[in-house]
FIKEDO-974494 format. One record per residue: x, y, z of N, C-alpha, C, O in turn. Coordinates in steps of 0.02 Angstrom, whole numbers, plus 50000, padded with zeros to 5 digits. Each point is the difference from the previous one (the first is absolute). Layout:
N
XYZXYZXYZXYZ;...
***
This chain:
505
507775316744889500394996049954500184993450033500034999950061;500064995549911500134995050021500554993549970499744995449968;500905004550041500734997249992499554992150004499644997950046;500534999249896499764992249991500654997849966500335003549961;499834988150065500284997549962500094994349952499494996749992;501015001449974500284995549972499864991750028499734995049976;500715007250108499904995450048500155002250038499935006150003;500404990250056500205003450069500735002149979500354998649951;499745005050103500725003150021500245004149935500595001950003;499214999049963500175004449940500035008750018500235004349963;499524996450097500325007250043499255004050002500125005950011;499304993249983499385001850002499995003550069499665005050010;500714992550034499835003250085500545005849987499745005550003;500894994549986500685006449995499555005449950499965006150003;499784990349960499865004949943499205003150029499835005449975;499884992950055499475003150024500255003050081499555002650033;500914997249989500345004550057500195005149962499925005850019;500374992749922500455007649967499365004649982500045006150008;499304990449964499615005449966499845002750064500205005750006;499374991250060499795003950048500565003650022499785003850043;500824997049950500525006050028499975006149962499995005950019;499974990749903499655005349949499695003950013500285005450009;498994994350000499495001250007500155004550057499985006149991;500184991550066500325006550044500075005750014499775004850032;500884992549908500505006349988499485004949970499885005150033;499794993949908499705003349961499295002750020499545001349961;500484999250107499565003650051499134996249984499515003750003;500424989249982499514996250032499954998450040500435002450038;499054992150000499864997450060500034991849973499434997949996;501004997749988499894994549968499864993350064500065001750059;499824992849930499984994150040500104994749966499895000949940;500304992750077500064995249982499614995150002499674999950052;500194994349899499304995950031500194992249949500024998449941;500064998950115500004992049931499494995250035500284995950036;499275003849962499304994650016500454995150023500295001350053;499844993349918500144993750048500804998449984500204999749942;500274999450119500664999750000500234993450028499714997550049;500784999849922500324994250024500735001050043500415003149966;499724996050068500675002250048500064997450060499554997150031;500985003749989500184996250089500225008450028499935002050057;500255000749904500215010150013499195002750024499515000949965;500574999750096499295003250031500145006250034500575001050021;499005002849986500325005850042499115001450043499464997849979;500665006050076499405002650046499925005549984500455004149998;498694997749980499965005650000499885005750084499824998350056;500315006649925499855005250070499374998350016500035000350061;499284997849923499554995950040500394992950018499754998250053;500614998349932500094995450027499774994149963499924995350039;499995003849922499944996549914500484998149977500545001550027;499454994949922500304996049973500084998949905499534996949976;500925004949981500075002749957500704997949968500515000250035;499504997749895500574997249979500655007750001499885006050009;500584991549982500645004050039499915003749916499735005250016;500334995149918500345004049948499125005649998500115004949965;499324995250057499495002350006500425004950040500265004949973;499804993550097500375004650057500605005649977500115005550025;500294990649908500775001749969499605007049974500275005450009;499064994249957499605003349930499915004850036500305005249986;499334994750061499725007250052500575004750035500025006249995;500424990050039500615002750003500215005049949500085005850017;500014992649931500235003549938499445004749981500035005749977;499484990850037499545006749987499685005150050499445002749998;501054998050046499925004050051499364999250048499805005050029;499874988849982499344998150021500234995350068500514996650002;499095004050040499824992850050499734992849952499624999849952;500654996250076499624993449978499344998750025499725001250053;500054995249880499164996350032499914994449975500414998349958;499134997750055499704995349976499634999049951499804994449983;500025012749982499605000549955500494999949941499785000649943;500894998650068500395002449955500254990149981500144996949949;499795001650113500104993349973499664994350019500284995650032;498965004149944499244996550045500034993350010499584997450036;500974998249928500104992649993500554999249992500285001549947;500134994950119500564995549979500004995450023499774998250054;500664997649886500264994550021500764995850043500474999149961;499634998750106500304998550042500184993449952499454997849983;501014998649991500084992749984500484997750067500465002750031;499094989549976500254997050058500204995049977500534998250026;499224997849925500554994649972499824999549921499775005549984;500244990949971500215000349919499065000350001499755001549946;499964997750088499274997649982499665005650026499585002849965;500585000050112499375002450037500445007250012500605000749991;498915004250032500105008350007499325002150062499404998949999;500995004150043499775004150037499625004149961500335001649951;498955001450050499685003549980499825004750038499564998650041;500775009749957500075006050039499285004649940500105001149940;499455000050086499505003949975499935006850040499904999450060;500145006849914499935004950020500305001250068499705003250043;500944993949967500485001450043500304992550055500524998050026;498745000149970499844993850059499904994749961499705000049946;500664993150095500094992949939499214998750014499705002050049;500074994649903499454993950019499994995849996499464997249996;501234998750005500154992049982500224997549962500125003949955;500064990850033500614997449963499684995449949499594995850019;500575004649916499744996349939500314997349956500565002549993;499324992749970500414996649949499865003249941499435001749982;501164999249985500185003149928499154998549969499585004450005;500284989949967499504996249989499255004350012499715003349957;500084995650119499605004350020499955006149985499545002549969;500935000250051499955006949994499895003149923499775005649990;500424990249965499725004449941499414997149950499865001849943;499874993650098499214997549991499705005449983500215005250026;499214995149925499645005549995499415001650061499815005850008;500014990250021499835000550057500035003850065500364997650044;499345007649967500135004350046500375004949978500045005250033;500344993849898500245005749981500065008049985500445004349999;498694994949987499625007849992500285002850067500275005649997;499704991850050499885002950082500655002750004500065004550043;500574993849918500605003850010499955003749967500155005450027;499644995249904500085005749940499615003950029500155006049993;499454993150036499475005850049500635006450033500125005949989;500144989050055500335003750065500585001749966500195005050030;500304993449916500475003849969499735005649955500345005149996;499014994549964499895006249976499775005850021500085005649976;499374991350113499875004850040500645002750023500045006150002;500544990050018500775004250018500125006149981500035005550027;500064990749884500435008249944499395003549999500105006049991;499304992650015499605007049997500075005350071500055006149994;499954990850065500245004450031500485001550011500065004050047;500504993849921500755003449974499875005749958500165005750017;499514992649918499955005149933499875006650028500335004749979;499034996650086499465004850019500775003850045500005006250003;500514990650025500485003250030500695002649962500355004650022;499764991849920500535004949991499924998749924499454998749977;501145001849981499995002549929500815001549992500395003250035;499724992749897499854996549967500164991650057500434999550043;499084995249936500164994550020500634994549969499924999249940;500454998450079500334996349980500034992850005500274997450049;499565000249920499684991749985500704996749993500495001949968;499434993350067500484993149970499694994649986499614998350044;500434997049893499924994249988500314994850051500265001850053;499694991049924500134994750025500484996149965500035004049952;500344992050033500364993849965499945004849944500245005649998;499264990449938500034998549921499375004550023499695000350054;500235003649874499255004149995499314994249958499415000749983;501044994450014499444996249953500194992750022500434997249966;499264998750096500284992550006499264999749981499595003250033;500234993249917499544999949964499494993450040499434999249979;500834996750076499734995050038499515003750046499434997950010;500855008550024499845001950040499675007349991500095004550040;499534995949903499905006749981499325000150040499915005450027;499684990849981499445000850033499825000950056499435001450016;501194997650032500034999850062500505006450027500225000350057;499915004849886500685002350017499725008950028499695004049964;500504996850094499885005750027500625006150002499915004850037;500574994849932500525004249992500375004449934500405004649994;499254991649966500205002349926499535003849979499715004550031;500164992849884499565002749960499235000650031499675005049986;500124991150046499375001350043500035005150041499475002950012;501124999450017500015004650058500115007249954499775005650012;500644992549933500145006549961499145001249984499795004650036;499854993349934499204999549969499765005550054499805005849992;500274991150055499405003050065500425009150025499745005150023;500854993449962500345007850038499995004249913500205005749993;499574991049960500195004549924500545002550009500105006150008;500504987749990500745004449998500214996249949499844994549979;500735011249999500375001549933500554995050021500275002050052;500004992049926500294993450020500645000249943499965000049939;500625000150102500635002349972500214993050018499894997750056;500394999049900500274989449967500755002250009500325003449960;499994992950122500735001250001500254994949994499804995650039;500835002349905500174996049988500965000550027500345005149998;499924987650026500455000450002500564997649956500084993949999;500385010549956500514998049956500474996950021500434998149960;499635000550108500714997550025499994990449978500384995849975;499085004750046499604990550008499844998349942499874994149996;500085009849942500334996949939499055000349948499575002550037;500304996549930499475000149977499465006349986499415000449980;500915002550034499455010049995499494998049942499434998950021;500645000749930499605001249952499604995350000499455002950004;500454991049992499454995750031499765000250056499394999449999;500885001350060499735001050045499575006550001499595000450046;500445004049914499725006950014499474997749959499464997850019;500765003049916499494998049927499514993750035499405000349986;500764995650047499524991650014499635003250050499404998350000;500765006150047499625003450064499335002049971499444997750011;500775007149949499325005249974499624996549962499415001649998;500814992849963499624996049947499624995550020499504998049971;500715000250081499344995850051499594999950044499664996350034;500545012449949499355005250063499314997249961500054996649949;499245005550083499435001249954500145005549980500425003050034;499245001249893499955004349973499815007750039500215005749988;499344992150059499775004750040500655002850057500155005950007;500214988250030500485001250031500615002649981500425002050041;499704998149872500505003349978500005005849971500515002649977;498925000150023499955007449991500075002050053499765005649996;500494993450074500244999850059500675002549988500145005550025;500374990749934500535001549994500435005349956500084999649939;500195006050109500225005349974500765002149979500225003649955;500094992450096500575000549956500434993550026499724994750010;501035006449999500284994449992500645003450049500175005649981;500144992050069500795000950019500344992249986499694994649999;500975006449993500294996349982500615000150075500235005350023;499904989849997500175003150090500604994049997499904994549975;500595007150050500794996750014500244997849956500014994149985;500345012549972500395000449938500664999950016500175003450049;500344992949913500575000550006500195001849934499664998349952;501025006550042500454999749941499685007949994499675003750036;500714996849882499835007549979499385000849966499884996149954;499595009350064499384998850009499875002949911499484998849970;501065004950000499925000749925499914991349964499954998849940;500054997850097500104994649954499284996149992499904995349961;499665007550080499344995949998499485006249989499475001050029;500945004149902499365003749985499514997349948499475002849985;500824990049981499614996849954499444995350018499454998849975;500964998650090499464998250053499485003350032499574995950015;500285009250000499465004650009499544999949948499414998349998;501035004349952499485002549927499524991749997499385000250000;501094991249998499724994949996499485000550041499434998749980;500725003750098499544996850036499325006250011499544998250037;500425007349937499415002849971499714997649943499395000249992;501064997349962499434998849941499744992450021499634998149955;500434997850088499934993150001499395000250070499524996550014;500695007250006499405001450086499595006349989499685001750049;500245002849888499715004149995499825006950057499485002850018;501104997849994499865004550083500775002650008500484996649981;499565008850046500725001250005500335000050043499765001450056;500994997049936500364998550073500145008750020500075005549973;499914991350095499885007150047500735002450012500185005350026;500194989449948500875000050049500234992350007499704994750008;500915007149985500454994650002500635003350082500375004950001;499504990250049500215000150061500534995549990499924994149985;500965010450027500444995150020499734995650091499625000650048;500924995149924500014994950077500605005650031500505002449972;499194998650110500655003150045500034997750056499534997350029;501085003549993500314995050050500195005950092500064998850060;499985006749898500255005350047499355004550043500085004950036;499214991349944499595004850053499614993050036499814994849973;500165007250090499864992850037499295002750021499985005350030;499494991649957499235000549995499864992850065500424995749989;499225002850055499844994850041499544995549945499535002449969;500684990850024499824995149961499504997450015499985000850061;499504996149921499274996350012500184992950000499924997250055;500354998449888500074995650013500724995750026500535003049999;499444990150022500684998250030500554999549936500615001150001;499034997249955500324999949898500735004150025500574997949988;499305007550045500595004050015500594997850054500525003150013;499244991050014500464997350059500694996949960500564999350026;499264998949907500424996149940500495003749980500454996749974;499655009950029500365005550003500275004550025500155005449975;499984991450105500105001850057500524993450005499994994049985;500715012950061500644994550020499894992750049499725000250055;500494995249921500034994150036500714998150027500084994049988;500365008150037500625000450030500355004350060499965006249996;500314991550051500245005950060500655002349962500514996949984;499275010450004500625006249976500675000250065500104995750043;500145008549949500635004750022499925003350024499415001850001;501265003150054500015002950024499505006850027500215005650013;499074992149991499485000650031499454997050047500224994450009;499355006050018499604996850044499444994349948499635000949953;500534994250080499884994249942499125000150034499954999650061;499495000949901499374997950039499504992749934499735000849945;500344994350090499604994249947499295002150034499895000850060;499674999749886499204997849997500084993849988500444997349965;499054999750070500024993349981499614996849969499584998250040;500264999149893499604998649939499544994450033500204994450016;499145008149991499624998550017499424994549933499935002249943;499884994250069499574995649937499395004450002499554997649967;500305007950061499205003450013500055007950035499565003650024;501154997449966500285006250000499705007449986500125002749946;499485000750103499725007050005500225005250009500534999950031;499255006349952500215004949993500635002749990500115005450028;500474991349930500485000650000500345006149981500585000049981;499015006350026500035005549997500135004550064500165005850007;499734990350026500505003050080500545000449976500075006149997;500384991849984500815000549983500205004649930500555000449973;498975002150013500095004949948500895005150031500584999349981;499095005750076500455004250035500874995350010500575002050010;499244993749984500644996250046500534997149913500604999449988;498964999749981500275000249926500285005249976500234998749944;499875008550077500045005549972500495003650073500155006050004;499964990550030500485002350071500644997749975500024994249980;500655010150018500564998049969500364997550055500624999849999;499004998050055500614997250068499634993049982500434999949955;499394997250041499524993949981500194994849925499945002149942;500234993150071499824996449955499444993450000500044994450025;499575008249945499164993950008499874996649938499885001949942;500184992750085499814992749947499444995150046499844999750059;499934996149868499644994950030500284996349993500495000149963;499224993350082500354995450002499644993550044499785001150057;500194993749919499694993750041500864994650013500094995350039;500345007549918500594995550010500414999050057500255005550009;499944991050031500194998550066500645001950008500195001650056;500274998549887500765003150013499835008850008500305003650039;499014999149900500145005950007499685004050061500145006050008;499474990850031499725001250061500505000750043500035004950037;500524989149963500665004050063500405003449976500565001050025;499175002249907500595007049999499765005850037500345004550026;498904994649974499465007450007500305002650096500224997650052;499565008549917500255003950081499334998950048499934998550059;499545003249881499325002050015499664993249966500244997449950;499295000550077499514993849951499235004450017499825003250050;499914995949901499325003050005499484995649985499914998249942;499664999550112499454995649983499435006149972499795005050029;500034992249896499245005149990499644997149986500084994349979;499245009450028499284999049985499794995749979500225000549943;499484994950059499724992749965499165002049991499695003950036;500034992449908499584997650027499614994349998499394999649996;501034995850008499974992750051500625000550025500564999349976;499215002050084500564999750071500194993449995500484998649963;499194996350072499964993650008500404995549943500434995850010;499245006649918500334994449970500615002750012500414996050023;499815010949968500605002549982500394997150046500514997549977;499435002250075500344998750067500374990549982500574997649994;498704999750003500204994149981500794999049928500464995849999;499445008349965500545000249931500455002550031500574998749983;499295006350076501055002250020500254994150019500524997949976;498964997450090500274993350034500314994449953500524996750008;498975003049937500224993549942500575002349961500354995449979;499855011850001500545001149982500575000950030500505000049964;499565000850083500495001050054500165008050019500295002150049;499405001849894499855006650007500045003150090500395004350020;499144992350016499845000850068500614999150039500135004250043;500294990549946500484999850050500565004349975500375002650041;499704998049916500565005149971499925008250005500445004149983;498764997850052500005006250024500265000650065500405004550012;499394990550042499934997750058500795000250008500225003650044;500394991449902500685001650035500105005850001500185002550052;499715002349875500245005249986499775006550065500365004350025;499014994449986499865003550067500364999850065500025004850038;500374987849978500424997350051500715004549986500325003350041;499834995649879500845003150012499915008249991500545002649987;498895002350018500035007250010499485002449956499835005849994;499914988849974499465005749937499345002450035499854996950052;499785007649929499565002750024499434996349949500094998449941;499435000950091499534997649956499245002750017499704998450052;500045005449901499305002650009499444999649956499995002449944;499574994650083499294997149985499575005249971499995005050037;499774995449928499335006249973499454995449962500034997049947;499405003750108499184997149992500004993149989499784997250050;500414998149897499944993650001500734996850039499994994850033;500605009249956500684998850007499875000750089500214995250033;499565008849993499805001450057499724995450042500184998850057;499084997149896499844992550053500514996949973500184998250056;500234999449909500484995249986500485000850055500344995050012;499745009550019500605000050038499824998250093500424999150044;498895000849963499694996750056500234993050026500404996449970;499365002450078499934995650020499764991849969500214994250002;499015010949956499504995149958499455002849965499685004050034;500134995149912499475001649974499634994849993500164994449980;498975008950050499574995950005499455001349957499995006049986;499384989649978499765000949948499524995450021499934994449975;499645008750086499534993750010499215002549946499564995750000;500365007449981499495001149952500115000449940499685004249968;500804991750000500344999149934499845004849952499684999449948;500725007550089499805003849941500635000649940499985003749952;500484992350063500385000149965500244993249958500415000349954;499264993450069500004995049966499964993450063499705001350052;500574993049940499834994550027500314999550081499724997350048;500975006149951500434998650072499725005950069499965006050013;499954989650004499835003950059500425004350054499795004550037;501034992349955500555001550048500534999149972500204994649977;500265014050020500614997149991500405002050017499995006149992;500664991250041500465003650054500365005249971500264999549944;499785006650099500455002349945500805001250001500374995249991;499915011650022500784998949972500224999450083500544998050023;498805004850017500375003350075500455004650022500364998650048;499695007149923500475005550002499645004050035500355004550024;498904996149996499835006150021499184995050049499604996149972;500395005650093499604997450040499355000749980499604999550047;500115001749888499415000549995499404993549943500174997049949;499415003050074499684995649958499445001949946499575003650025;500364995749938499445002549956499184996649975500034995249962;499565006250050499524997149991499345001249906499515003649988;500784992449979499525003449942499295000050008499634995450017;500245009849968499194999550004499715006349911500325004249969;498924993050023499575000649955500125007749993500185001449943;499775003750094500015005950001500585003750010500355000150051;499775003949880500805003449972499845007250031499495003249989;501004998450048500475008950020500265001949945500534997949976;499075006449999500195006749979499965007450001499485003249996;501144999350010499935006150013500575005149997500554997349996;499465008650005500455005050019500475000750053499715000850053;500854999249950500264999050094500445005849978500185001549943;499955001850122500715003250030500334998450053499614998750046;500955000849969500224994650080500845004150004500275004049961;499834994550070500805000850042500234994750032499644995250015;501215005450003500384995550036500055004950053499785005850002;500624990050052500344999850058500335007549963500035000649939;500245005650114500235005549983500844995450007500345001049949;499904996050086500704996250017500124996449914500615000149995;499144997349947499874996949952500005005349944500044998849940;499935005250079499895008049929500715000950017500255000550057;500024999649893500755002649996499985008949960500455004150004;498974996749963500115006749969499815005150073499634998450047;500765008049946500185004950053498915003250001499695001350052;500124998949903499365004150001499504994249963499745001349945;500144991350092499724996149953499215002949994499665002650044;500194996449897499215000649990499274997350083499964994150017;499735009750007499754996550049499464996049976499624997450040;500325002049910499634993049958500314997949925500265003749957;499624989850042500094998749924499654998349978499545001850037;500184995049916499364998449943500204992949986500564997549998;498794999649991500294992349957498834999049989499545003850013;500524989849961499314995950019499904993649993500404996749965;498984999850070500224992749999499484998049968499555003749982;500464990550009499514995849946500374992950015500584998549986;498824996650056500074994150039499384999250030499545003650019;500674986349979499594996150016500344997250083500384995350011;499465007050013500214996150063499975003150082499715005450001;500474993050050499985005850045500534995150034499924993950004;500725010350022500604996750039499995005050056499815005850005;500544988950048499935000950057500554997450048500154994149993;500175009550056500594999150041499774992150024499424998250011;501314996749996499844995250045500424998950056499974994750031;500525011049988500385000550026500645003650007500185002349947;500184998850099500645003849971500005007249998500475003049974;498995000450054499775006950003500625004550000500215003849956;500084994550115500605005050024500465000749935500155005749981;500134987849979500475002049959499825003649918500435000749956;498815001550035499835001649953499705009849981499605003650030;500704997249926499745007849997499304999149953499904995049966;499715009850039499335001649955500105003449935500195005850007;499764993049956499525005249933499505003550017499464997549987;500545008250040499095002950006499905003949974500335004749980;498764992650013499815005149957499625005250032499834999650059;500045005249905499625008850016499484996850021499814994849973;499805008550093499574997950018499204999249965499554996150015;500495009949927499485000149958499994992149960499504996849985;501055001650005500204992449953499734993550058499964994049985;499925008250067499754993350041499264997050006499495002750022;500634990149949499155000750000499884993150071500434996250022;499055004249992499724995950052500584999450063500205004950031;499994988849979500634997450031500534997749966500204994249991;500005010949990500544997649949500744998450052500215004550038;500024991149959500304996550056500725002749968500055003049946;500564994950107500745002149989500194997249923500295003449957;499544990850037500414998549962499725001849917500234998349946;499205005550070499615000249926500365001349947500144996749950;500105012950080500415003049939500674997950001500275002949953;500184993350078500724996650016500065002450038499775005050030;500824988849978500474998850067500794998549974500214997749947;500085004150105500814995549982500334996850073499774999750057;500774998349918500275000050066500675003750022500275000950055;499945001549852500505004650004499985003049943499515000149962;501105002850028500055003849932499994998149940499875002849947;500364990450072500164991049950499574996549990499994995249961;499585006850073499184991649999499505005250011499895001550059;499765001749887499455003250010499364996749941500124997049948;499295004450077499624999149944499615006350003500195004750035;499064995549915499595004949989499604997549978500084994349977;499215009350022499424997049954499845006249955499575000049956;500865005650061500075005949950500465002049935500515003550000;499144993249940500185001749919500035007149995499575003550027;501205000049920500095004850023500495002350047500445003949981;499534994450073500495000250028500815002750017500265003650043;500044991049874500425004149971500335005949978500545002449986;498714998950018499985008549966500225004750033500185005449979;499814992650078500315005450048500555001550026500354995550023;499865011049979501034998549998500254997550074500484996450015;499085006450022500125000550069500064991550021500514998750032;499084996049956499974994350003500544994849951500164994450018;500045008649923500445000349978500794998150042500334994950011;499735012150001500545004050042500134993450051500564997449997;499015000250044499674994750054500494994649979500414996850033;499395002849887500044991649996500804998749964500374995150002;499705010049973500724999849986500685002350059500574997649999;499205006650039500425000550038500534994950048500505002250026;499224988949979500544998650023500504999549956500544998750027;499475002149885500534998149939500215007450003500025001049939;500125004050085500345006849986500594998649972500165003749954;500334990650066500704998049976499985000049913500395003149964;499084992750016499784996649955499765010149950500185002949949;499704997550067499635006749955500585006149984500315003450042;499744996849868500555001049974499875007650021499485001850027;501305004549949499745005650029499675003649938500154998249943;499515005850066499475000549932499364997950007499515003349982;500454989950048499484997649996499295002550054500014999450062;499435003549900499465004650032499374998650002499774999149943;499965000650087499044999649971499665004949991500085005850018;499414990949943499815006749935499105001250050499684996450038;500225010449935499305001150035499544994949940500094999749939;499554997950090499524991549951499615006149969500085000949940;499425004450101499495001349970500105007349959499535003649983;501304998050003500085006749983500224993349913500015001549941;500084994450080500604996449944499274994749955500154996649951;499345003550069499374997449954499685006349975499724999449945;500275005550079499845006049969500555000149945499814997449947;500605004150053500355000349943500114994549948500265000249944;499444994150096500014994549937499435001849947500115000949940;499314999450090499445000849963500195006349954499944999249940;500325008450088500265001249939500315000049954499925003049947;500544993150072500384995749927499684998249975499965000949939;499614995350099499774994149936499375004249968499874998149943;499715007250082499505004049938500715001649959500204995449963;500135009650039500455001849961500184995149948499755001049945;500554995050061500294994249973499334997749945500115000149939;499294998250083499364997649964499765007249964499584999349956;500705009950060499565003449966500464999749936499754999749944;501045000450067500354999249939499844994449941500245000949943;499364993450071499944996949945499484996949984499954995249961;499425009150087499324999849988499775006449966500225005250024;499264995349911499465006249983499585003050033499435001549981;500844999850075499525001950066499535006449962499525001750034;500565001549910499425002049975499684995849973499394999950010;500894995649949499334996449980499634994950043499524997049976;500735001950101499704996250042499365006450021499424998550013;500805008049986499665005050030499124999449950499454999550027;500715000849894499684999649970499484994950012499435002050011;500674993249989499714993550015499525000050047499454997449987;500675005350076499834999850070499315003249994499464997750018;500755009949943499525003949977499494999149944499505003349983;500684993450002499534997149921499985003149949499594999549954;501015004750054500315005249927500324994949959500235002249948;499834992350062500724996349946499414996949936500214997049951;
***
């Protein structure tokens, strides 16, 4: 089956996590698969691949390892024009909007995304498809490897999710299907209607409308919910996330990055009741923070340059002087060097740029991205829990290789499991700090772990109300995902999705 939409963000990725949890439960083997993805949310697969992060969210939920086959093309955007192009795990270079959807060379991707889901299909059952944006940008129908072309080639039963919140359902649903070709809309089987507010008796006239007008029936009408927390794909969600230092808790600012990655490390730390986490680029609210968190970029460089021109940079730098702790993760990490260098412009025109100087190391970008799986430990003096885990989990995904320039004696390691070491992987690869207060990492994830956690909050113990606890991350996403099937079986026809699947309807 395959979840197409309206346009973007209309919940096509939540709503295809809930069916693969479905599917699950109800003793299948399901997988997830969306041909070509747009995102800065990347995650590593256990080969060591590369794969948009709500693909990673899908398998999770469906009790699977991640692959690449599940997500054969994404797209990295590096500025309003150009995107990193990640093919079957590994980039091949960077292209302009323009280029890239030339018909030209195009076959050669539709090749390698349909060879993907076929060796997805041959492994598990039922498949779970996601669309792209709009199911019909009618400019780009010829060039388009994620939609109705991709539905064609897998013969899946293509369920049109529309969102009621954003105002327009019935045109948008009705204009979708009406500007399919004929062939592509016998494709379409039914209809959800997805982030409903109010009392749901009130839009039973609306249903009956929007079957007789789209000829196909709605599958379900999905309230909008606020109470099960699913890891988000796009930043759309950063807009709805606190921008202010709270109260009588441990204040931690992310710091709003113009090119801002994986902002799904901080999932756990959003859901920790000793914590209060906001973003923030504002300079008063940076010297409230206990904690400042440089994350993930990906443009280091420019980014670096926008903390300096905003003053962003020096207002971490006091706040670090009068007691705050401040820690770097992968792009936030060369930012806090010495300097980032970019002599093979893989990141654009500057070749050098100084950076905040908090941590003795320098970073060098280069053409060829780390990715992979890691497990690592601290210093046993740095674990504050009585029985800490003797590894924790995280993975990295980066362009660069950093390296000590000094200052050895005053700095502890991040290390990783020796299986996680590849070539000469030098001290400063997986992080360094110099204390409990100035650490960085090149390990996303991270977060996730209580024990490191435990680490980073412990000099604010004053600060942490009584009550306040951390939650197990991976006992507390298990239970999200069952909310949220639950939540989607209550106001989906999961028989008549059953029907469908089967070719009984």
């Amino acid at each position: 089956m395959m979840l197409a939409g309206t346009g973007s963000d209309v919940g096509k990725s939540v709503l295809a996590t809930a069916f693969c949890r479905i599917f699950l439960q109800d003793g299948y083997h399901p997988a997830p698969f969306k041909a070509q993805n747009m995102a800065l949310n990347s995650y590593a697969t256990p080969e060591g691949l590369e794969i948009g992060r709500a693909q990673a969210v899908q398998a999770e939920a469906a009790g699977i390892a991640c692959h690449t086959d599940m997500n054969p093309l994404l797209l990295k955007p590096q500025s309003d024009h150009t995107s990193q192009v990640v093919l079957n795990g590994k980039p091949i270079g960077n292209q302009h909007a323009y280029d890239y959807y030339r018909k030209e060379g195009r076959e050669t991707l539709r090749t390698e995304v349909h060879a993907a889901y076929d060796r997805l299909a041959r492994r598990f059952n039922p498949i779970v498809m996601e669309g792209a944006g709009s199911i019909c940008e009618l400019n780009l129908r010829d060039t388009d490897l994620v939609n109705m072309p991709m539905a064609m080639h897998a013969g899946a039963s293509v369920i049109l999710v529309g969102d009621i919140d954003r105002g327009g359902i019935f045109a948008s649903l009705y204009g979708s299907i009406a500007l399919l070709r004929p062939e592509e809309r016998k494709r379409i089987k039914g209809i959800i209607v997805n982030k409903f507010r109010g009392d749901l008796r009130l839009f039973q006239d609306g249903i009956r409308i929007l079957e007789d007008i789209c000829h196909v029936p709605v599958l379900g009408v999905v309230p909008y919910f606020q109470n099960i927390h699913i890891e988000e794909e796009d930043s759309v969600a950063l807009g709805s996330k606190p921008t202010q230092a709270g109260h009588g808790k441990v204040n931690i600012a992310v710091v709003l990055l113009r090119h801002l990655s994986n902002f799904t490390d901080f999932d756990l730390l959003e859901q920790d009741t000793r914590v209060h986490l906001f973003y923030t680029n504002n300079t008063e609210d940076i010297k409230k923070a206990d904690i400042i968190i440089l994350p993930g970029s990906k443009s280091t460089i420019d980014d670096l340059y926008e903390l300096r021109r905003n003053g962003t940079a020096q207002a971490i730098l006091r706040a670090h002087r009068d007691g705050a702790t401040v820690l770097g993760i992968c792009g936030g990490y060369q930012m806090m060097g010495q300097e980032v260098l970019d002599p093979y412009h893989a990141e654009g025109e500057i070749e050098r740029m100084p950076g905040l100087g908090l941590l003795p190391v320098t970073t060098t970008i280069e053409g060829e991205k780390v990715t992979r799986q890691v497990r690592f430990t601290l210093p046993q003096r740095l674990l504050h829990a009585s029985t800490p885990p003797e590894w924790m989990e995280g993975y990295e995904i980066h362009m660069g290789t950093t390296v000590l320039t000094g200052g050895t004696d005053r700095l502890f390691e991040i290390k990783l499991a020796p299986e996680c070491r590849q070539g000469n992987c030098s001290f400063g690869e997986a992080g360094v700090g110099y204390s409990e207060k100035c650490l960085g990492t090149y390990i996303h994830g991270i977060l996730d772990n209580k024990a490191f956690v435990d680490m980073l909050l412990a000099p604010y113990a004053e600060k942490i109300k009584q009550g306040g606890r951390p939650i197990d991350y991976h006992a507390f996403k298990k239970q999200q995902y069952d909310l949220l099937a639950d939540h989607v079986r209550r106001h989906v026809d999961m028989g008549r999705i059953y029907q469908i699947l089967t070719g009984d309807d």
